[in-house]
C-alpha positions in Angstrom: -11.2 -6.2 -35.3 -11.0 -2.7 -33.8 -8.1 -0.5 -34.1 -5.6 -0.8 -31.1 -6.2 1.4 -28.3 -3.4 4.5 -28.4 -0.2 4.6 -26.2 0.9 7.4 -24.4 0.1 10.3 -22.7 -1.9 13.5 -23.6 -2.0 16.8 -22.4 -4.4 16.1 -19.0 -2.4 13.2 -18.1 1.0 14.9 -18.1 -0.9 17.9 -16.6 -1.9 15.4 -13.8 1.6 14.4 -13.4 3.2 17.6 -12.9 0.5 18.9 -10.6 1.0 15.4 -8.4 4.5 16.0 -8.2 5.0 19.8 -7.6 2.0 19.3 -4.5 4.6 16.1 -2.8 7.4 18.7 -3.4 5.3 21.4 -1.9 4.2 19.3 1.1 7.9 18.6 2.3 9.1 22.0 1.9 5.8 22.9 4.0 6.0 20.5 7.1 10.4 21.0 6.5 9.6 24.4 8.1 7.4 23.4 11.2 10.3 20.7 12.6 11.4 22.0 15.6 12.6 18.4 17.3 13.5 15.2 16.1 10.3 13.9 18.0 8.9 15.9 15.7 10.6 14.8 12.6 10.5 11.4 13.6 7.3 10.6 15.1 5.4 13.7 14.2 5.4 15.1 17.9 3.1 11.9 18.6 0.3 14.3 17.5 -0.8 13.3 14.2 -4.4 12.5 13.7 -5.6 8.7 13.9 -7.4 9.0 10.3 -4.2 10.5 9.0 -1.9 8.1 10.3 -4.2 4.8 9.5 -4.5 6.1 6.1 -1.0 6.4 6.0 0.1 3.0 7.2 -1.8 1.6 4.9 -0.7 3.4 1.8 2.9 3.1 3.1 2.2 -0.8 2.8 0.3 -0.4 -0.4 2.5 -0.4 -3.5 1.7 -0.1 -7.1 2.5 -3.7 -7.4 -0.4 -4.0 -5.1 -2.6 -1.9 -7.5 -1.6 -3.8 -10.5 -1.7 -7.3 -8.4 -5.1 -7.4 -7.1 -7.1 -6.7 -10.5 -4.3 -9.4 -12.3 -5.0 -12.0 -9.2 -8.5 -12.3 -10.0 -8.5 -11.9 -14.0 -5.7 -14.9 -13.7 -6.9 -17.2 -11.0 -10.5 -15.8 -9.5 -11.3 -14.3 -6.0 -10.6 -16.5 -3.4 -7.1 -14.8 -2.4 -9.0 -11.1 -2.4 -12.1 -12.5 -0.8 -10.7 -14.5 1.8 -8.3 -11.5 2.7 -10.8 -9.0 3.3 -12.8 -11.4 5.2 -9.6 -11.7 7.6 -9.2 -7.9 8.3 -12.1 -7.9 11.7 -10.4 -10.0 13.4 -6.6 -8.8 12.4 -7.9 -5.6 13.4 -9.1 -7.3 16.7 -5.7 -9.1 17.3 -3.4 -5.6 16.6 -5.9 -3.3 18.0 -6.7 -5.1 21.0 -3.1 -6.7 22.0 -0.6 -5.4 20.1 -0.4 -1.6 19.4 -1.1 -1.8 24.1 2.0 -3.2 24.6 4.0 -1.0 21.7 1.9 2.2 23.1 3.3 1.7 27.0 7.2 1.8 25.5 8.8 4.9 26.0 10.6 4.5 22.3 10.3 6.1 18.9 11.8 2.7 16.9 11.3 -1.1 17.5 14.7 -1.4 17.2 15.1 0.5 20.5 13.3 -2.1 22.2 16.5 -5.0 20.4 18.9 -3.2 22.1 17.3 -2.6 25.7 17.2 -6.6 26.0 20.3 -7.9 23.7 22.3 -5.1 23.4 23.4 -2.4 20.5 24.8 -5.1 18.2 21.5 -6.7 17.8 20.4 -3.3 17.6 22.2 -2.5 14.4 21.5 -5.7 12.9 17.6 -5.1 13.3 18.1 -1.7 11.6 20.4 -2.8 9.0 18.4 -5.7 8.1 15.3 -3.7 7.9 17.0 -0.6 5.8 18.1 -3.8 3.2 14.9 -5.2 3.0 13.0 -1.8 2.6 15.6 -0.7 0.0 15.4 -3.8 -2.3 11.4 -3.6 -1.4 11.4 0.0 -3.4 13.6 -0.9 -5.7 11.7 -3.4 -7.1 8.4 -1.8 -6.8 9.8 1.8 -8.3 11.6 -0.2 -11.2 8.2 -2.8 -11.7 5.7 0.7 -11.9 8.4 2.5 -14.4 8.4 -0.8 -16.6 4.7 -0.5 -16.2 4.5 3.1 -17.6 7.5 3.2 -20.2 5.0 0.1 -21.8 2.1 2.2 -21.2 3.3 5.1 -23.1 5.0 3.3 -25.4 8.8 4.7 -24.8 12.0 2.5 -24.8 12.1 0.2 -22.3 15.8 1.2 -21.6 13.9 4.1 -19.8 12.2 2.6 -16.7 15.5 2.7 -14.9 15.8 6.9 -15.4 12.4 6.9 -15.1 12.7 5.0 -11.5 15.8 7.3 -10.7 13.5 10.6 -11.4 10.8 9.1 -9.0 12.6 7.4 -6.2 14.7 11.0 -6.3 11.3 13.3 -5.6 10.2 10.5 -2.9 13.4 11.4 -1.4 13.4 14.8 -1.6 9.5 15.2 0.1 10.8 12.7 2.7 14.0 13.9 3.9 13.1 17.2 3.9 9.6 17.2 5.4 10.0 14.7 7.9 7.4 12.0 9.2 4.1 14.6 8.9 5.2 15.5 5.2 5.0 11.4 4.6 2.1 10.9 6.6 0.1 13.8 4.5 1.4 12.7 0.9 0.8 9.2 2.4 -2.8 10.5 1.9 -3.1 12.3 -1.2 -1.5 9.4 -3.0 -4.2 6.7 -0.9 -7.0 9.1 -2.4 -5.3 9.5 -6.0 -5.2 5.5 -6.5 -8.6 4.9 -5.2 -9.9 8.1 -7.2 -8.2 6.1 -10.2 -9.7 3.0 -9.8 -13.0 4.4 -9.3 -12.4 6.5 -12.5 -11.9 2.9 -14.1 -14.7 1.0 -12.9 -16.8 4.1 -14.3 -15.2 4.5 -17.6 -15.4 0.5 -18.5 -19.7 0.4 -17.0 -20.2 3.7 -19.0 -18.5 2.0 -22.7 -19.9 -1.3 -22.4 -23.4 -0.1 -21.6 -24.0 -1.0 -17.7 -22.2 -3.4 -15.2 -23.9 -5.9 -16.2 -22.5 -6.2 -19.4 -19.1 -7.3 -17.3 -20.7 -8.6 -14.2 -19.4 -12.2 -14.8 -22.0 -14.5 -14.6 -21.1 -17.9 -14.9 -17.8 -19.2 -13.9 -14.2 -18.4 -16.0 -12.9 -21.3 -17.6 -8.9 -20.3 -17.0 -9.8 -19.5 -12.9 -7.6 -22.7 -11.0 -9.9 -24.4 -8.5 -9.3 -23.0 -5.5 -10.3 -25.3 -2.3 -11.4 -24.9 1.3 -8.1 -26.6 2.4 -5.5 -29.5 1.0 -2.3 -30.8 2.1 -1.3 -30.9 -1.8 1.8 -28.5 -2.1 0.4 -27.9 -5.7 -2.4 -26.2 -4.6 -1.5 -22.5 -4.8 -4.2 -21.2 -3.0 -6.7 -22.2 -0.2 -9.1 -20.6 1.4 -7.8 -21.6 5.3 -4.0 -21.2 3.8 -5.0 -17.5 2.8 -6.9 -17.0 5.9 -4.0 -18.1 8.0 -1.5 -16.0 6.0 -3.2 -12.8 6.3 -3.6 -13.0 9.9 0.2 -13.7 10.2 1.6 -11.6 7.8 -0.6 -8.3 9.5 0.6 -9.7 13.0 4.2 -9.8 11.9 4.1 -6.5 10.0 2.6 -4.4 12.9 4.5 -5.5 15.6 7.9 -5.9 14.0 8.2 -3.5 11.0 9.4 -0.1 11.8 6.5 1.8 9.5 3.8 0.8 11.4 5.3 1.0 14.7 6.5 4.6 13.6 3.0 5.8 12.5 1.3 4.2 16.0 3.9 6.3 18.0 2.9 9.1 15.8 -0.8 9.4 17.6 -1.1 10.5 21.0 -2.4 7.9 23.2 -3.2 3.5 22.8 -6.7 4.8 21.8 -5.5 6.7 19.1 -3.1 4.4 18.0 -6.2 1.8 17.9 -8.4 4.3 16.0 -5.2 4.7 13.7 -5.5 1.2 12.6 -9.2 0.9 12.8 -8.7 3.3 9.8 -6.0 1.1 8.3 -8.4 -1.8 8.1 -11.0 0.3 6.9 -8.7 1.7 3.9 -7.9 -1.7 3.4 -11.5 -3.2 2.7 -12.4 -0.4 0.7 -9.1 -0.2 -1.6 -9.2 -4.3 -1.8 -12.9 -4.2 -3.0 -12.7 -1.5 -5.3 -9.7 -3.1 -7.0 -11.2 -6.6 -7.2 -13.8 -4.9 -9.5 -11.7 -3.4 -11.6 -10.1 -7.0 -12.1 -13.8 -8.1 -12.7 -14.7 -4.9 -14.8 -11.3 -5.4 -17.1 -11.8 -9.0 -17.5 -15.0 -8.6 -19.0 -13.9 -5.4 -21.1 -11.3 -7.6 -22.5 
């Protein structure tokens, strides 16, 4: 048996860290100076470029759960939920591009929740908002909280420190956000996209380079512990299909992008229904790539372990 791999961090990685976190600090103070409107703060004076925005969206939408999820989905059950995901985004792309992100482009608005009260009234209005504010806050909280349990294990502190350490980041977020406005997000939106692919990548290398080749963790015949995953059953026991998963992506990118206030915000951000569509053509894009990249890392890691 070898000797167990070290916990913690050393000097690069806490370098990395601070450099990370000074340039999201930096970025707000930047853009906080260039606000001139609140279209500006809010929608980025509907000039913010369609890569920028796409990549945005989709990091916005991305957590860390994400990043830990997809490589544990297929070391755990195989995959059919990755596969069958990616192989949904042409035509969800299709759907939003094409249908969608038209109708939200012709609105003169800067929230979907101006569009509750113009047909119901304020009240529904607020409840939109409010409801959406809840759901986003408990959505960070458990995310920030899951990636601080994440790294206290990781560096081997008390576990009795993932709640200061999800204070200490859910306080910087705030500070790059509030103070920087929608371009500040949009841009550190971006850097962080690039830094998780970057570390994936960084992965994928480090595990081919040890073992001696991809092949060495290329799987190549099937993994005992995968759960059978079939084309389509009625059986509620069946956690995953491939039509159910097909079905669920579509809906889920339908319901997000015309409902959820993030990606309405970052199509309003672009200047025209063509950018807006390019916007999301990038999302998708980002998508693909980030989904693929991370399904061989689960493959890669699987076989490293």
């Amino acid at each position: 048996e070898g000797d167990a791999p070290a916990r913690g961090f050393g000097v690069i990685d806490w370098a990395v860290v601070l450099v990370y976190a000074l340039a999201l600090i930096g970025i707000g103070i930047y853009y906080s100076r260039r606000q001139t409107t609140t279209e500006d703060y809010f929608v980025g004076g509907r000039s913010i470029s369609p890569f920028l925005a796409g990549i945005s969206l989709y990091a916005t939408l991305f957590s860390t759960l994400s990043y830990i999820g997809v490589p544990g989905e297929i070391i755990q059950n195989g995959p059919v939920l990755v596969g069958i995901g990616v192989a949904a985004a042409p035509l969800i792309y299709l759907i939003v591009g094409y249908w969608i992100i038209p109708m939200i482009m012709k609105l003169p608005v800067t929230s979907a929740y101006e569009l509750l009260e113009k047909r119901l009234g304020f009240p529904v209005r607020l409840l939109g908002s409010t409801i959406f504010v809840a759901t986003r806050l408990l959505w960070m909280a458990v995310m920030l909280y899951t990636t601080s349990f994440v790294l206290v294990s990781v560096m081997g502190w008390d576990p009795t420190m993932s709640t200061p350490l999800a204070i200490f980041a859910g306080g910087l977020t705030a500070i790059y956000t509030v103070t920087g406005g929608l371009r500040a997000v949009v841009v550190s939106d971006v850097v962080q996209f690039f830094v998780l692919l970057i570390g994936a990548v960084f992965t994928l290398i480090f595990i081919t380079v040890t073992m001696g080749g991809i092949g060495a963790w290329w799987p190549t015949e099937g993994v005992t512990h995968w759960q059978p995953q079939p084309f389509f059953s009625f059986d509620p026991d069946v956690r995953v299909t491939v039509v159910g998963t097909f079905i669920g992506a579509i809906i889920w990118w339908l319901c997000t992008s015309a409902s959820d206030q993030m990606a309405i915000q970052r199509y309003l951000s672009t200047r025209d229904e063509k950018a807006a569509r390019r916007a999301f053509l990038h999302n998708t894009i980002g998508n693909i790539v980030v989904t693929l990249v991370l399904g061989l890392v689960g493959l890669a890691v699987l076989g490293f372990y």
